[in-house]
N, C-alpha and C positions, 0 to 999 in steps of 0.2 A: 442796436446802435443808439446812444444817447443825443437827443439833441442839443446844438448850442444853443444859447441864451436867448440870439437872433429868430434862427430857425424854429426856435419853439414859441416866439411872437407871432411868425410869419405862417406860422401854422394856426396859430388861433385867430388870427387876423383875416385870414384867405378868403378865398372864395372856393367852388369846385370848380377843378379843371375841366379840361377836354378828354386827358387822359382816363382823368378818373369815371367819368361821365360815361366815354366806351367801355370800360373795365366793368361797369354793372349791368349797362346795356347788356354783353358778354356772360355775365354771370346770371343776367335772368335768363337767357334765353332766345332773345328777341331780336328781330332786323330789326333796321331803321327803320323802316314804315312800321313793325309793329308799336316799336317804341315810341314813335310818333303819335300812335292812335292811343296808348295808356298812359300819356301823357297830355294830350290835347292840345298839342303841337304837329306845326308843319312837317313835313321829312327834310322841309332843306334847314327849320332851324335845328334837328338833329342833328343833320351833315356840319351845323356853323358851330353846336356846340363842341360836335367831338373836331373839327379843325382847332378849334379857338379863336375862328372870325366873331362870334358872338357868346358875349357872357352868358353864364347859365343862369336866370332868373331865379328870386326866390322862392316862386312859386313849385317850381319844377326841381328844385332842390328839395323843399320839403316833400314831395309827394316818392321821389326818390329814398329820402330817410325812414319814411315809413313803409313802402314797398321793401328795402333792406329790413326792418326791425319784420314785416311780417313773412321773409323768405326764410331770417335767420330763427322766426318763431319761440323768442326766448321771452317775451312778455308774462307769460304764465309763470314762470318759476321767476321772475325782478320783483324784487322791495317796488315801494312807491318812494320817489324821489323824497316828501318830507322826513320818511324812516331813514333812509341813508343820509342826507345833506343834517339830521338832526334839526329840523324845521323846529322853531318855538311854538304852541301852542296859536300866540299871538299874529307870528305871522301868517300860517296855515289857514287860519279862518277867512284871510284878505285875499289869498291865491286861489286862481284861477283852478291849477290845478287840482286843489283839495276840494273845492265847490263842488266840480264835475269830475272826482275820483279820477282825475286821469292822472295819476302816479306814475305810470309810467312810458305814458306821453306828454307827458309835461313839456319838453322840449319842441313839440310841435302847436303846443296851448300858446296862441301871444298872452301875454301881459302878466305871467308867471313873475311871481317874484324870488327872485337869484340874486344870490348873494346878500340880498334884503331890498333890494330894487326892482320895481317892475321894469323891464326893458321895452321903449316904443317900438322899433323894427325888427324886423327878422334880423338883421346883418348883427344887431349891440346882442342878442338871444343870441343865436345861434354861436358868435363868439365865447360867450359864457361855455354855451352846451358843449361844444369839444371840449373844456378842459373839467368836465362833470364825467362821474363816474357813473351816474343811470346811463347816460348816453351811451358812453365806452363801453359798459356789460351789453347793451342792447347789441351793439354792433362786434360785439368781439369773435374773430374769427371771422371775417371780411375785410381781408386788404384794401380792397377798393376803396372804405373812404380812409386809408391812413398811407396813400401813395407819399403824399407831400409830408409827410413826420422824417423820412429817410433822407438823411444826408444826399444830398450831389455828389456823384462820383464822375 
């Protein structure tokens, strides 16, 4: 299903939900308290994430993105972000990413330069990052973080 114009803002706009947040819980394995303990959180701010009494921090978001990228284990066979986005020579040398090879964590590197702009927060990143293609190979074949791309029904 394709998204509207709106829905595909509000998709890169988001945050993670509650839903999505038990959907991986779920997929790794884990109860709350485990979850709690591989994340270095409480068990009731688990219980507040997956209610939606409480937002899910940046923190805990990315540590999530990367526990996904090393479940789904597809890092070894991924280009590094500068070969796919076609990075200039000139910017490559200024990125984070490129200093410390991390190609294909780049989306977890703050200060990455996307789209030709370093991004200061996680929230202006991570916007960029869902609609980037390293991201979406890294994650593909995990619903979990693409609950909120689907239409309401």
């Amino acid at each position: 299903m394709t998204l509207s114009r709106e829905n595909y803002k509000n998709f890169l706009e988001r945050v993670m939900t509650g839903p999505e947040f038990t959907a991986l819980r779920k997929r790794f394995d884990k109860t709350q308290k485990q979850m709690s303990q591989l994340l270095g959180v409480s068990i009731k701010a688990v219980h507040s994430y997956e209610q939606g009494w409480r937002s899910i921090p940046d923190h805990v978001e990315k540590q999530l993105l990367l526990l996904s990228v090393s479940v789904n284990n597809r890092q070894a066979r991924q280009k590094e972000c500068w070969t796919i986005n076609r990075c200039p020579a000139s910017i490559r040398k200024q990125c984070p990413a490129w200093e410390f090879d991390r190609g294909t964590l780049c989306w977890l590197v703050n200060g990455t330069i996307c789209n030709g702009t370093a991004h200061k927060t996680w929230k202006e990143k991570i916007r960029i990052c869902r609609s980037c293609p390293v991201l979406a190979a890294l994650l593909d074949g995990m619903p979990e973080w693409n609950l909120s791309t689907k239409e309401q029904t």
